[in-house]
Structures are given as structure tokens and as C-alpha cells.
ROSE-4610 file (N, C-alpha, C; in Angstrom, 1 decimal, always signed):
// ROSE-4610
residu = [X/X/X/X/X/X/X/X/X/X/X/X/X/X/X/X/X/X/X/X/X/X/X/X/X/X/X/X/X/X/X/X/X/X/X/X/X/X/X/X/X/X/X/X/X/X/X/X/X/X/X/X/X/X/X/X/X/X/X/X/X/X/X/X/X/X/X/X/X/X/X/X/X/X/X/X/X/X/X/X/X/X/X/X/X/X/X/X/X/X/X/X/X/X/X/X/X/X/X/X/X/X/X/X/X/X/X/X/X/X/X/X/X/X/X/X/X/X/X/X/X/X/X/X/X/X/X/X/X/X/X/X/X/X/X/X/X/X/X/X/X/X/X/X/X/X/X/X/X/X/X/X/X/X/X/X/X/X/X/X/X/X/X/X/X/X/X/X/X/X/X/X/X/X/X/X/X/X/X/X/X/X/X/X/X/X/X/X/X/X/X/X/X/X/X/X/X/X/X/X/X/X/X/X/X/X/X/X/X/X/X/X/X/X/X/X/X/X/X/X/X/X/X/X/X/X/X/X/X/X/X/X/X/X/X/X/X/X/X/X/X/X/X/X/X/X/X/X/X/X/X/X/X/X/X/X/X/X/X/X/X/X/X/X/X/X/X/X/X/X/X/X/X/X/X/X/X/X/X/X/X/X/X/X/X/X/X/X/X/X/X/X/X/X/X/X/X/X/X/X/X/X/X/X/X/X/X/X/X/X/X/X/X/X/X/X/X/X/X/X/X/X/X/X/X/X/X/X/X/X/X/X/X/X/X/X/X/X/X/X/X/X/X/X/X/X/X/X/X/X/X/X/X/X/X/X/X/X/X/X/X/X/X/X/X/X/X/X/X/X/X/X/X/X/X/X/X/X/X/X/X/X/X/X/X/X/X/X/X/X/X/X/X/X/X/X/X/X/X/X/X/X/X/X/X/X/X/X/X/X/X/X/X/X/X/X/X/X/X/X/X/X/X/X/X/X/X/X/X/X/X/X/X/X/X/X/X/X/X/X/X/X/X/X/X/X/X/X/X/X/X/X/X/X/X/X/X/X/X/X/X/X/X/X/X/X/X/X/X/X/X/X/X/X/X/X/X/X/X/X/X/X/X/X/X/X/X/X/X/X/X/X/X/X/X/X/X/X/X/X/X/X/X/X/X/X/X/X/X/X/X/X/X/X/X/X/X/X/X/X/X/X/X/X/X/X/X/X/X/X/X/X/X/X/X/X/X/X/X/X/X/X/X/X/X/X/X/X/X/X/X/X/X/X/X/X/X/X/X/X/X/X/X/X/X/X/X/X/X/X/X/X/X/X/X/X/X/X/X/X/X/X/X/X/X/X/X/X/X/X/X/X/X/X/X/X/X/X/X/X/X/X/X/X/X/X/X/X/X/X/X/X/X/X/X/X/X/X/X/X/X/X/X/X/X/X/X/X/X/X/X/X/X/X/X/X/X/X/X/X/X/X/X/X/X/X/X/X/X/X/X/X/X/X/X/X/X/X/X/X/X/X/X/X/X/X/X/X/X/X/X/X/X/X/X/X/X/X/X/X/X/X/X/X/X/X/X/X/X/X]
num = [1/1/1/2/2/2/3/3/3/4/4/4/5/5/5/6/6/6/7/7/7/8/8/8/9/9/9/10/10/10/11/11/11/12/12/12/13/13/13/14/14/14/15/15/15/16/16/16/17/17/17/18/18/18/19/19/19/20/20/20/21/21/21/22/22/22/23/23/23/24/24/24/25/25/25/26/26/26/27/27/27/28/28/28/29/29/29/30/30/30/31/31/31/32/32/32/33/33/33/34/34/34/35/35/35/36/36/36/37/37/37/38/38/38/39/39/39/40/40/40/41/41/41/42/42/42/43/43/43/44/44/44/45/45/45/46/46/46/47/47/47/48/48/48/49/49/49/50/50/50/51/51/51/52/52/52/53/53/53/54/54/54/55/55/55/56/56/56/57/57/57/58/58/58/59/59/59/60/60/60/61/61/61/62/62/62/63/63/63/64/64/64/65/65/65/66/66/66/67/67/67/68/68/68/69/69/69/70/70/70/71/71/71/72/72/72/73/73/73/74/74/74/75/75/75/76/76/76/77/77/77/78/78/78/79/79/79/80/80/80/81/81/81/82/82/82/83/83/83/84/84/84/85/85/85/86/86/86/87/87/87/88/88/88/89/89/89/90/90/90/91/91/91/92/92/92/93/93/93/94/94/94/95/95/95/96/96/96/97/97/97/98/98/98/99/99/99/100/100/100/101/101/101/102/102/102/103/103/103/104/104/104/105/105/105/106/106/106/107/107/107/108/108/108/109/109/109/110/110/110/111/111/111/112/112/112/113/113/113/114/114/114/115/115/115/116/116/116/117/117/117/118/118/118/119/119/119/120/120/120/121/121/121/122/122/122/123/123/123/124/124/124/125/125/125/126/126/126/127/127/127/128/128/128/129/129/129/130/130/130/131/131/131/132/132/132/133/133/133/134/134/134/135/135/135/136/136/136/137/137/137/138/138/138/139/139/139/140/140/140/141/141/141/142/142/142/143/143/143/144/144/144/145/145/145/146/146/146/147/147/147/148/148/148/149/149/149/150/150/150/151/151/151/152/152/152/153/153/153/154/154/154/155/155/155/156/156/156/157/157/157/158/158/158/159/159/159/160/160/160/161/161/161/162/162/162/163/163/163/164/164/164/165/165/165/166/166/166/167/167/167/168/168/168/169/169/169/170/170/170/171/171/171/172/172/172/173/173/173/174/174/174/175/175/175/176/176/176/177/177/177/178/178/178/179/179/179/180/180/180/181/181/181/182/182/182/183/183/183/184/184/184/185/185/185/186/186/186/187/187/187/188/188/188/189/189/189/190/190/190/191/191/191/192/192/192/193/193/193/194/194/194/195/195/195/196/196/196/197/197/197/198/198/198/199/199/199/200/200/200/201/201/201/202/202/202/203/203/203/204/204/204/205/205/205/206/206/206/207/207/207/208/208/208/209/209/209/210/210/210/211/211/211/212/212/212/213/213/213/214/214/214/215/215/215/216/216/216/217/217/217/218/218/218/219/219/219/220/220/220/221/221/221/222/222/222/223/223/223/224/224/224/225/225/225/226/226/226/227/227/227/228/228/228/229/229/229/230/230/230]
x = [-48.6/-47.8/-46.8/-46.2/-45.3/-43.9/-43.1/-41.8/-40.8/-40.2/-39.3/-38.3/-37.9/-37.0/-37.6/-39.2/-39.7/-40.0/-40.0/-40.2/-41.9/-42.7/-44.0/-44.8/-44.5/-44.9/-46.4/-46.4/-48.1/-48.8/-48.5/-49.6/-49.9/-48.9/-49.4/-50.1/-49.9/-50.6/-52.1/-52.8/-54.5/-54.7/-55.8/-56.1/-56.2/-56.6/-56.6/-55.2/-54.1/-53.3/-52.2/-52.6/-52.0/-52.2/-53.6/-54.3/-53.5/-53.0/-52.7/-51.0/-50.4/-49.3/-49.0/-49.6/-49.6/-50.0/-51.1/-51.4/-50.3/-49.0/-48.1/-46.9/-46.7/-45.6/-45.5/-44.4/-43.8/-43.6/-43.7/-43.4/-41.7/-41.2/-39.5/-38.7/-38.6/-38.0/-36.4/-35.8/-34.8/-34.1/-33.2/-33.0/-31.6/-31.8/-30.0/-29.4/-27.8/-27.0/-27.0/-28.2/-28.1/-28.4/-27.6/-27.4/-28.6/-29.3/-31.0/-30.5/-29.1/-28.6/-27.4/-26.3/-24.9/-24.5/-23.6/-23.4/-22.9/-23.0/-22.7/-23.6/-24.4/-25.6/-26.1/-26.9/-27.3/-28.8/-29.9/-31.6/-31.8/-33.4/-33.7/-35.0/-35.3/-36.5/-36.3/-38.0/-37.6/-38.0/-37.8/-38.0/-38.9/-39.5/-40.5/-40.0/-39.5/-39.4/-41.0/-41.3/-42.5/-42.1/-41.2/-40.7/-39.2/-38.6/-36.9/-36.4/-35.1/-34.0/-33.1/-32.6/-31.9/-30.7/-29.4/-28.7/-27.9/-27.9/-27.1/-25.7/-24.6/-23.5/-22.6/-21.3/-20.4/-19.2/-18.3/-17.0/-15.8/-14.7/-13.2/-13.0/-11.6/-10.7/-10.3/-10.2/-9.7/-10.9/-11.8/-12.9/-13.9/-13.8/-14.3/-15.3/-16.8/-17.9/-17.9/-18.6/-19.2/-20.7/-21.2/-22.8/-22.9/-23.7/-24.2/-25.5/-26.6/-28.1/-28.4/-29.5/-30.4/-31.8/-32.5/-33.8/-34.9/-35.9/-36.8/-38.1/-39.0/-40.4/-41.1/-41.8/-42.2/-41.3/-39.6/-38.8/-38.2/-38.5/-38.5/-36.4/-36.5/-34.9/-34.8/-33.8/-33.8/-34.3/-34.6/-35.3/-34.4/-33.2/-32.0/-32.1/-31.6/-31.6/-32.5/-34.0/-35.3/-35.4/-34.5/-35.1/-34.0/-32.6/-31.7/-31.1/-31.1/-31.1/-29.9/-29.0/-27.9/-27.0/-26.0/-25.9/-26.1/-26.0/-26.5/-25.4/-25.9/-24.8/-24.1/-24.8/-24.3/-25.4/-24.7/-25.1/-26.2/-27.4/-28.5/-28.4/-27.6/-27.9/-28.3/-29.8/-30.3/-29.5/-30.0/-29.6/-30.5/-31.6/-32.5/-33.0/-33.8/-34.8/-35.8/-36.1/-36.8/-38.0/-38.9/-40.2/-39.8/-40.0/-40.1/-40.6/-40.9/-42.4/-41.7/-41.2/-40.4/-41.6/-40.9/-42.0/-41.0/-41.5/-40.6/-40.3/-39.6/-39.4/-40.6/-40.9/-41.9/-43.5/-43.5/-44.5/-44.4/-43.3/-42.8/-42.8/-42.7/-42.6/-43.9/-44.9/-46.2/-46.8/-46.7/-47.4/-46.6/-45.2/-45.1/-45.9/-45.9/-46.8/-48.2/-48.7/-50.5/-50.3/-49.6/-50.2/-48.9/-49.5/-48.8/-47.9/-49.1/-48.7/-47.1/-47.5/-46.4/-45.2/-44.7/-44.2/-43.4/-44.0/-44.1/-42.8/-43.2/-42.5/-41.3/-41.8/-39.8/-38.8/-39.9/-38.6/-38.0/-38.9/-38.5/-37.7/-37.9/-37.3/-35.4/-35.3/-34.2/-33.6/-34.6/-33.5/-33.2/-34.0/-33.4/-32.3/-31.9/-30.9/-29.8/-29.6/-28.5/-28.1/-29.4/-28.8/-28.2/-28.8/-27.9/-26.7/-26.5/-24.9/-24.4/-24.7/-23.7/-23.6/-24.0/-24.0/-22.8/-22.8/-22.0/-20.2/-20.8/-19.5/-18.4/-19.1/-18.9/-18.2/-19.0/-18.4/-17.1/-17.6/-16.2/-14.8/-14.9/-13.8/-13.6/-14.2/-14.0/-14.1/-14.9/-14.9/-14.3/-14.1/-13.6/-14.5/-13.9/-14.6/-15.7/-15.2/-15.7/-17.4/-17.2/-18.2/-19.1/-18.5/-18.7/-19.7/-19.3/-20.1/-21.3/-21.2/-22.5/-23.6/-23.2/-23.7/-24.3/-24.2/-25.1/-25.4/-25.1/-26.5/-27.7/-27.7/-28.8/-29.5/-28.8/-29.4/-30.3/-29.2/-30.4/-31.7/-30.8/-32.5/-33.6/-33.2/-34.4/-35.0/-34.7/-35.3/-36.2/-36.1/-36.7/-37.1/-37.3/-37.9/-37.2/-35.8/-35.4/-34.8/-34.9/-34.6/-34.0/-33.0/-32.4/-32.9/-33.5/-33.8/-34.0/-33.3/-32.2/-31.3/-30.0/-28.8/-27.6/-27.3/-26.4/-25.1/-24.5/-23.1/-22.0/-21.3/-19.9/-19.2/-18.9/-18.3/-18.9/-20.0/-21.0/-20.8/-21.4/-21.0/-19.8/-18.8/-17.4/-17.5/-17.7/-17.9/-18.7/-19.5/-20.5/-19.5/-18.9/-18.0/-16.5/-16.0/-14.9/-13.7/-14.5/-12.9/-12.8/-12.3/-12.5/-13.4/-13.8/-14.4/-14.6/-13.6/-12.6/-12.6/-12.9/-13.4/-14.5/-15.3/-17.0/-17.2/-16.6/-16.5/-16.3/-15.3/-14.6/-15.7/-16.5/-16.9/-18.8/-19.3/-20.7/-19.7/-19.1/-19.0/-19.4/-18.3/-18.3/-20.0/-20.7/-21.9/-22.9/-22.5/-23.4/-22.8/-21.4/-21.2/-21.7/-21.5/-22.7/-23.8/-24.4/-26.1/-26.9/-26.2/-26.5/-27.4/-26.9/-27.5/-26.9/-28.1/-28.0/-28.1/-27.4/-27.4/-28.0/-28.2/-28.2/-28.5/-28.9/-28.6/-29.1/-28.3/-29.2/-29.6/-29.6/-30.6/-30.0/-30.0/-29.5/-30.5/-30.5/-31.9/-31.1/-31.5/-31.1/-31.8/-31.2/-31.2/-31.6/-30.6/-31.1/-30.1/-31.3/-31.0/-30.9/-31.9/-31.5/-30.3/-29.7/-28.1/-27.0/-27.2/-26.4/-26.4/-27.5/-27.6/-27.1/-27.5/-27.1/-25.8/-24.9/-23.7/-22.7/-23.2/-23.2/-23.3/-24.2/-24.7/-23.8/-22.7/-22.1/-20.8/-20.7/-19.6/-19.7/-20.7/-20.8/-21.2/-21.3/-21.3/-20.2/-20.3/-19.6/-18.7/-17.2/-17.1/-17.0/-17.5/-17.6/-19.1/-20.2/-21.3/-22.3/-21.5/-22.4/-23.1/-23.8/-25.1/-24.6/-25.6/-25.1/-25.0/-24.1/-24.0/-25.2/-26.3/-27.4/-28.5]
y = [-81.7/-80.7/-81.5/-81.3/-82.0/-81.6/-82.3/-82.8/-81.5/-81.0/-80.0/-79.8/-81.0/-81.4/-80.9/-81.7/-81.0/-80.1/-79.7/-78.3/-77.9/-78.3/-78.5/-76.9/-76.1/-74.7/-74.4/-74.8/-74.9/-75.6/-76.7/-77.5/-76.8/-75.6/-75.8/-74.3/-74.0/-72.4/-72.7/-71.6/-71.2/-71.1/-71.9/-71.6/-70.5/-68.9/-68.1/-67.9/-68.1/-67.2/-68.2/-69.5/-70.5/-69.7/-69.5/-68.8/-67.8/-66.6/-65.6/-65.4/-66.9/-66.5/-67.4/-68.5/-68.7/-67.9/-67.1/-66.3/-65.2/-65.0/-64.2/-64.8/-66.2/-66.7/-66.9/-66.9/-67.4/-68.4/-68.8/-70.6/-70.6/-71.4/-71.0/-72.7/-72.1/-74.0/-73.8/-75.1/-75.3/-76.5/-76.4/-77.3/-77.9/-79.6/-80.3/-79.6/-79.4/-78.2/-77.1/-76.8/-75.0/-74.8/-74.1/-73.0/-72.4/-72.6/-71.6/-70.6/-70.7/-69.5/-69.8/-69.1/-69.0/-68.6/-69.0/-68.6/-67.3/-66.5/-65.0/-64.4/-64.8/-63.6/-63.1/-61.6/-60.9/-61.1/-61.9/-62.0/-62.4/-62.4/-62.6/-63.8/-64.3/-65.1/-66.5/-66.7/-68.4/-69.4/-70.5/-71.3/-72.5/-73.3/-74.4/-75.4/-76.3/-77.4/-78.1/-77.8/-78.9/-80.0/-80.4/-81.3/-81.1/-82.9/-82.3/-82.5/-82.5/-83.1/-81.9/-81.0/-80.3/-80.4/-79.7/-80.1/-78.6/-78.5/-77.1/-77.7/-76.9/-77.2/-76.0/-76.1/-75.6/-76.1/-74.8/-75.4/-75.1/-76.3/-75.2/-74.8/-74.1/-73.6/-74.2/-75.2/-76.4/-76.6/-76.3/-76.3/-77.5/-78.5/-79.4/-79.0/-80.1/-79.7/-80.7/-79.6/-80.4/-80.2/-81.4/-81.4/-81.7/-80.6/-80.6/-81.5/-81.6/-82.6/-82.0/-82.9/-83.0/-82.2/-81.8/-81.0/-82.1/-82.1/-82.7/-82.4/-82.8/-82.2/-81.7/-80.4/-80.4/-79.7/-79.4/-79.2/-77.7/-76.5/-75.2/-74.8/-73.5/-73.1/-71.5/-71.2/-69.8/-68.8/-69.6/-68.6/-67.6/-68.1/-67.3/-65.8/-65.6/-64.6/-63.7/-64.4/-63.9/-63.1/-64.1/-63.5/-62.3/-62.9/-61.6/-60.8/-60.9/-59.6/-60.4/-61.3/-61.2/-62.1/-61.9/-63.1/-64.3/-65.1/-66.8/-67.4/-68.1/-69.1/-70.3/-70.6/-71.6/-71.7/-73.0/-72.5/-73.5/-73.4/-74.6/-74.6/-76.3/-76.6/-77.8/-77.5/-78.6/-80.2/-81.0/-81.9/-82.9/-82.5/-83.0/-82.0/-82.1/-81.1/-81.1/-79.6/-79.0/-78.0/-77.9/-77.0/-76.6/-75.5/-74.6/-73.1/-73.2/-72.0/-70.9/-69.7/-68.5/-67.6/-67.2/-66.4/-65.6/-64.2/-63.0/-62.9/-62.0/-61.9/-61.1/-60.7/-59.4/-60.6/-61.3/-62.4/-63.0/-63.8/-64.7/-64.4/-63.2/-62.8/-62.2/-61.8/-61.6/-62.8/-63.7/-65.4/-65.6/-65.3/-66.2/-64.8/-63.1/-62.7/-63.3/-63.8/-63.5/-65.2/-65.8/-67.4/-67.9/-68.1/-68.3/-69.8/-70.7/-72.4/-71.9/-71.5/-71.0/-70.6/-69.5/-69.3/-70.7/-70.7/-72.2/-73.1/-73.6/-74.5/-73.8/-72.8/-72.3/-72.4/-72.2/-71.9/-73.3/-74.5/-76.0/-76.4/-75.9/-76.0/-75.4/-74.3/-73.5/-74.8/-75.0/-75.6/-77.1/-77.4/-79.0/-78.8/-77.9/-77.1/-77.3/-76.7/-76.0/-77.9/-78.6/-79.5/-81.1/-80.9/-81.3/-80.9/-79.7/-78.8/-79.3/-79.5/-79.7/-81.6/-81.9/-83.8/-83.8/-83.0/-82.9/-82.7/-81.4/-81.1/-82.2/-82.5/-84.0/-84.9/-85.1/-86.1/-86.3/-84.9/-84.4/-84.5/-84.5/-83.5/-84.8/-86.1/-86.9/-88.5/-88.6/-90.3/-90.3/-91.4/-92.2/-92.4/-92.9/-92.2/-93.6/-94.8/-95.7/-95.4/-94.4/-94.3/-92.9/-92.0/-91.0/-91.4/-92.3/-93.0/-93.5/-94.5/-94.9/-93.8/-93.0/-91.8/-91.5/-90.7/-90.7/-91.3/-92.3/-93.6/-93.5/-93.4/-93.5/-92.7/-91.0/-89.9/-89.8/-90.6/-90.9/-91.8/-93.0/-93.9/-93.5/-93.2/-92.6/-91.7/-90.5/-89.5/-90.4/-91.3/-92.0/-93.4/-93.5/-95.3/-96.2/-96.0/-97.4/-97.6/-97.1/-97.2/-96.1/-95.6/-94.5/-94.8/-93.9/-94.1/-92.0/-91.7/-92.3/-91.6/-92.6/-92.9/-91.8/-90.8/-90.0/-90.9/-90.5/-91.2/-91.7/-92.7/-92.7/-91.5/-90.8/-89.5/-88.2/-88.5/-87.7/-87.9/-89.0/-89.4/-89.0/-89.4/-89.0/-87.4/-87.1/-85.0/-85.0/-85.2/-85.0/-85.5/-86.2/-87.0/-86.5/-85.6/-85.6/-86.6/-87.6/-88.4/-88.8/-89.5/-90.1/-91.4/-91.1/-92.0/-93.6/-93.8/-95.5/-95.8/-95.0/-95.4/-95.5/-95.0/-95.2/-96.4/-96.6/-97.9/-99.1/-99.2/-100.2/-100.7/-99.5/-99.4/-100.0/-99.5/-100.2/-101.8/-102.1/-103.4/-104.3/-103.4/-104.5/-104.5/-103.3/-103.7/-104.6/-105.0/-105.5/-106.6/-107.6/-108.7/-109.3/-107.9/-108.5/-108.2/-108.4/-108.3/-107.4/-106.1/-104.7/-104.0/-103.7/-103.3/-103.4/-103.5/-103.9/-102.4/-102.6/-101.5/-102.2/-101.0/-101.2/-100.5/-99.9/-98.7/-97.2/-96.9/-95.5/-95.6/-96.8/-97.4/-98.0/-97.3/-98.3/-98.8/-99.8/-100.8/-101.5/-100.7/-101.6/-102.8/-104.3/-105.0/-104.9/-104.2/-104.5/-103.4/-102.3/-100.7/-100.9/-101.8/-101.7/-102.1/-103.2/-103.8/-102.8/-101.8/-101.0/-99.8/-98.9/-98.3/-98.8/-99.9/-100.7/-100.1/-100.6/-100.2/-98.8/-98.1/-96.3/-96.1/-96.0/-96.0/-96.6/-97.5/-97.7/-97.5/-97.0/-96.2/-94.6/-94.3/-92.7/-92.6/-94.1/-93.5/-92.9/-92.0/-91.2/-91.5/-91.9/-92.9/-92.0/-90.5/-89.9/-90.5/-90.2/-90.4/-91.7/-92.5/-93.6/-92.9/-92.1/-91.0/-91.3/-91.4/-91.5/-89.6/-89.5/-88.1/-87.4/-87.7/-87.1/-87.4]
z = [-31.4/-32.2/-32.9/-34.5/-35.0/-33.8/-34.4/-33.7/-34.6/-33.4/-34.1/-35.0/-35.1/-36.5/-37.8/-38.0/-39.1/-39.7/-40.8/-41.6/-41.9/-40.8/-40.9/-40.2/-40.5/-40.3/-40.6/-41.8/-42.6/-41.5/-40.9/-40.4/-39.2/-38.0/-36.9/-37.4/-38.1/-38.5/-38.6/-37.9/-37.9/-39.3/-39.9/-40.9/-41.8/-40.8/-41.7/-42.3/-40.8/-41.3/-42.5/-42.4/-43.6/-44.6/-44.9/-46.3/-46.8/-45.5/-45.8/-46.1/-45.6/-45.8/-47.1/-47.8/-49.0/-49.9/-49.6/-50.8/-51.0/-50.1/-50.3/-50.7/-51.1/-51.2/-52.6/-53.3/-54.7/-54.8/-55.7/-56.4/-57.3/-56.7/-56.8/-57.7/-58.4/-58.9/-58.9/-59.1/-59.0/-59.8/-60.5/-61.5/-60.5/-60.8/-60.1/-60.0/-59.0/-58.9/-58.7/-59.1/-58.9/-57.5/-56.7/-55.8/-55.6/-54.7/-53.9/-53.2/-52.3/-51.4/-51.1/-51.2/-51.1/-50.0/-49.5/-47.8/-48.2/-47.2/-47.5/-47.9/-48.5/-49.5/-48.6/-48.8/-47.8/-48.9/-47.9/-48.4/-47.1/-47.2/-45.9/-46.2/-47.2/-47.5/-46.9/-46.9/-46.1/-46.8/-46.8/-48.1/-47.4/-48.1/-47.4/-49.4/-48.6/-49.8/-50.1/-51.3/-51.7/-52.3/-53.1/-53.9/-54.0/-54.4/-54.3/-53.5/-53.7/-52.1/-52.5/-51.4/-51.3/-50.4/-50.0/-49.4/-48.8/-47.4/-46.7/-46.9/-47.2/-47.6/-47.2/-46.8/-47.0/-47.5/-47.6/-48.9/-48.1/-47.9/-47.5/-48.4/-48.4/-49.0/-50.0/-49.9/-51.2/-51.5/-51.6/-52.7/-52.2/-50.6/-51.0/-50.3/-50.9/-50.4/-48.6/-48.0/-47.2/-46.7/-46.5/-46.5/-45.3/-44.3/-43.4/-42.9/-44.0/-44.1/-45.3/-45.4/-46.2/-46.2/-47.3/-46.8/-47.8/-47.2/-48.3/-48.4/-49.2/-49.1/-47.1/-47.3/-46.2/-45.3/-45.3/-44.6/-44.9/-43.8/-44.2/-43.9/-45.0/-44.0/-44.7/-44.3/-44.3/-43.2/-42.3/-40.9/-40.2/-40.3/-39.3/-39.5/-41.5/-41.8/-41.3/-41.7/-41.6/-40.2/-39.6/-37.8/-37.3/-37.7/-37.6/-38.2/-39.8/-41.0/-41.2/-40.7/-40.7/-42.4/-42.5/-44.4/-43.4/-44.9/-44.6/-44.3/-43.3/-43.0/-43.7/-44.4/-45.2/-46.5/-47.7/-49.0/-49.2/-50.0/-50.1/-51.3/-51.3/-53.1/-53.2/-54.8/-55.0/-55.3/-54.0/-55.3/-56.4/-56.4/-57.6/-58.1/-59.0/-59.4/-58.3/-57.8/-56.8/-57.2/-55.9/-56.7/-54.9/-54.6/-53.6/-52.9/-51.8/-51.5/-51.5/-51.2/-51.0/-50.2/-49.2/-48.2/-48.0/-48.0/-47.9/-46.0/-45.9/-44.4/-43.4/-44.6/-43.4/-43.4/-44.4/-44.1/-43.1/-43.4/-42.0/-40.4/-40.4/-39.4/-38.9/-39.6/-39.4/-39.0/-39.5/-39.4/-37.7/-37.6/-36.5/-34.9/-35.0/-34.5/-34.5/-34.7/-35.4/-34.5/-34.8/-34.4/-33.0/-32.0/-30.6/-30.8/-31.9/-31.7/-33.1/-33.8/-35.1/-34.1/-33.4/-32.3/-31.7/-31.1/-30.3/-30.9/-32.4/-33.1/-33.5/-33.7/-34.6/-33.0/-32.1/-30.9/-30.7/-30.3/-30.4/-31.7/-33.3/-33.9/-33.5/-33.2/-33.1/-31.9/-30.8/-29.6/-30.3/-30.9/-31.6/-32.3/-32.7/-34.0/-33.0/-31.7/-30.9/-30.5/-30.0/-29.7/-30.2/-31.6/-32.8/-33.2/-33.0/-33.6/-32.5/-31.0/-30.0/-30.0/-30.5/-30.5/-31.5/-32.7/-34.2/-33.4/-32.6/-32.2/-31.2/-30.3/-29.6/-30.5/-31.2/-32.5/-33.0/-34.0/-34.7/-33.6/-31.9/-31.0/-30.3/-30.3/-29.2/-29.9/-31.0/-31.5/-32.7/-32.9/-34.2/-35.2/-36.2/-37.6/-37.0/-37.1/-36.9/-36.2/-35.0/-33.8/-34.7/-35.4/-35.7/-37.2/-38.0/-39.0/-37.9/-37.0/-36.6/-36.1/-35.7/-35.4/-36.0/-37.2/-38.3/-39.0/-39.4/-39.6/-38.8/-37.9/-36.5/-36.8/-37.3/-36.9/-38.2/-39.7/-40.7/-40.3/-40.0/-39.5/-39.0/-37.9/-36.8/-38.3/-39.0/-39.7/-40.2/-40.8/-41.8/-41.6/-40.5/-40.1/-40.6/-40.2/-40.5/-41.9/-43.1/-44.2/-44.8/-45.5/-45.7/-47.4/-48.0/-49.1/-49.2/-50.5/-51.1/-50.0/-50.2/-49.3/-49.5/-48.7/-48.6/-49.7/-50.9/-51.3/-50.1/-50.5/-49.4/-49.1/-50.6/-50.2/-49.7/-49.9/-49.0/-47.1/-47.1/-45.8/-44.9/-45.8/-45.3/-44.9/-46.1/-46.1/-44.4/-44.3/-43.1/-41.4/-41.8/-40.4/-40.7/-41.3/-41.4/-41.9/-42.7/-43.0/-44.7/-45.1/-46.3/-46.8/-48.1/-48.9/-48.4/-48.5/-48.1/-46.8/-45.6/-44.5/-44.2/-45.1/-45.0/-45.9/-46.9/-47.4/-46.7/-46.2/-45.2/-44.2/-43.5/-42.0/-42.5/-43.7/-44.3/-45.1/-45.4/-45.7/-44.3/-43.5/-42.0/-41.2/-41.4/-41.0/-42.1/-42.8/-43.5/-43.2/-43.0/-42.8/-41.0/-40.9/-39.6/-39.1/-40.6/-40.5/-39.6/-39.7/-39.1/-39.9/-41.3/-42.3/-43.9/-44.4/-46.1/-46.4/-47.9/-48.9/-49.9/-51.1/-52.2/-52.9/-53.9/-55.0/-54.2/-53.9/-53.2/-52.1/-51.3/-50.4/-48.9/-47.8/-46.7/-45.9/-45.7/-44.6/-43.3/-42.5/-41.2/-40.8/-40.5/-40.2/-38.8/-38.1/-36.9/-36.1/-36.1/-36.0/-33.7/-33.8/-32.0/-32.0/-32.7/-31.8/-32.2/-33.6/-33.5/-32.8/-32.4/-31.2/-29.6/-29.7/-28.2/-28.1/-29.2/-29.5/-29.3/-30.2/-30.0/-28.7/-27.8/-26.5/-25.4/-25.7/-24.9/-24.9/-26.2/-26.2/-26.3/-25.8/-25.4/-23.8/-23.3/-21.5/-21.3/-20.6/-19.6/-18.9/-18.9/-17.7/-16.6/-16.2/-15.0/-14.5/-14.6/-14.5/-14.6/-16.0/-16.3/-17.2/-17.5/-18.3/-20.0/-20.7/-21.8/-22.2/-23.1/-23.3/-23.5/-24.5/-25.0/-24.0]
């Protein structure tokens, strides 16, 4: 069965009911910038990215963005609403030009009745969710930008074997860990002088993604237990 991070819904679905829930879905495009769903909106549709990098975001007060992840081909969102009526929690905005599936709610929810393995995944999906938001929260409440940067590097790596292509911005990054631009700057210079990981246009390549995990990992033991947190 795919791995619950992914937005792979289509693949564990029985072929009829794949058929039947594409033949009910819309074809939805999306030009750079534009806004797919605004936190607050009251809709209930679920979206499946075919093409395009998109991004779940929220805004303070002072207007700044902050970007929670990334969505990319293959990677579904919009379920929450779908499952509890309730507005959206946060806002999905393109950031390339995007081509995307649109499945109404009373679809979606037919597909995940009719198919047990469909079922199955959104629930693994949902618990990978809870136990990602709780690693974030850790983060943000207990490490340094320093520890809090390597953290998500990883959590990119791992997504994508080792090569981050294309590369969240510095000030992106920052938005995601809570700090500024110029400490994300600082903190990828110093991994690259020690041959941790290369950059380059868009692009991060880990060198040598074990010795920086080794790392992470031992500064997240426990000193109650020994146990690494996760």
C-alpha cells in the first residue's frame, strides 16, 4: 500500500470505483499566485494536484506569509472540510502554474464508502498528519533555529531522495521554522563548508544526509529516557 504522506488515492482505489470517481471530477487550472482556497472559505471539495507545485499557507496579522509544505503532482488536500463541513483551515496557493482534479464532497465520500483499502489510507493519511503537526510543534516550543532548520531539511530530504529540487527560498524556509531570512542563510552556508550539503539554483543536494541526521538525533534524545523523541 503507498505510504501515507502521499496524495496517492487514485492508486489504492478499485478500478471501478477510480472510473467512477473521475468521471465525476472537474479539471481545475491555476495560474502562479492565484489562491485555490482561502482559509475561512466555507466549500467542501477535494483537490488531487496533477501538475504544479502548490503551497498550504497561512498569514499573520502583519500580512506575513507563512508556508506550512508544499503539494505536488499526485498529492491530494482538501479532505478535512470534505469529512467535517467545517471552513478551511488554511489557504492553498499556487506556486507555479497548476492543472488540478476537483472532486465534489458527496463523491469523495462515496469512493471512500464503496472501497475499504481507500478507507484505510485516508485514515493512515490523517494519523501521519497528527504526527507531523506534533514533531512541528516540538520544534517551534523546544529547539533552536539552528536544530529547527535541520529538521526540515531532513523532512525535505527524506520527501524527495536526497535532493530538494526545486528548493523551498531562504525566506521561505525561515516562514516554515519561525525565524528570519539571514539565519537560514548563515546556517546553509555553514552546511555546505562542511560538506553536508550543496546548493544551487533552486536546488539542495545533500552530501551526506546520514552525518546530518546522526546529528539531529542526538540532539533530540531525551535526556529522561535516552529515546529519541519521534
Amino acid at each position: 500500500m503507498p505510504g501515507p504522506g502521499r496524495g496517492d488515492l487514485l492508486d489504492v482505489l478499485e478500478l471501478p470505483a477510480r472510473r467512477e470517481l473521475l468521471a465525476s471530477a472537474r479539471v481545475v487550472r491555476a495560474r502562479k499566485g492565484q489562491t485555490v482556497i482561502a482559509r475561512g472559505e466555507v466549500s467542501t471539495d477535494v483537490f488531487i494536484v496533477q501538475e504544479g507545485l502548490l503551497q498550504a499557507v497561512l498569514y499573520a496579522a502583519d500580512g506575513r506569509q507563512v508556508s506550512l509544505r508544499e503539494l505536488s503532482a499526485g498529492q491530494l488536500f482538501g479532505e478535512l472540510s470534505a469529512l467535517d463541513n467545517s471552513q478551511r483551515s488554511v489557504g492553498i496557493l499556487a506556486a507555479t502554474d497548476a492543472r488540478l482534479l476537483a472532486i465534489s464532497q458527496e463523491a469523495f465520500q462515496a469512493a471512500l464508502w464503496k472501497s475499504p483499502a481507500a478507507a484505510d489510507w485516508l485514515i493512515r493519511r490523517l494519523a501521519s498528519q497528527v504526527r507531523s503537526l506534533t514533531d512541528r510543534i516540538f520544534e517551534l516550543s523546544a529547539l533552536n533555529v539552528q536544530t529547527r532548520l535541520h529538521c526540515e531539511l531532513l523532512r525535505l530530504g527524506r520527501a524527495q531522495g536526497g535532493e530538494i529540487d526545486p528548493a523551498p527560498t531562504h525566506a521561505e524556509l525561515a516562514n516554515r521554522i519561525s525565524t528570519h531570512r539571514e539565519a537560514v542563510t548563515r546556517e546553509l552556508n555553514a552546511l555546505e563548508a562542511r560538506d553536508i550539503l550543496r546548493s544551487g539554483r533552486r536546488r539542495l543536494t545533500f552530501v551526506d544526509f546520514d552525518r546530518l541526521e546522526r546529528e539531529v538525533m542526538a540532539k533530540l534524545r531525551s535526556p529522561i529516557d535516552g529515546e529519541g523523541w519521534w
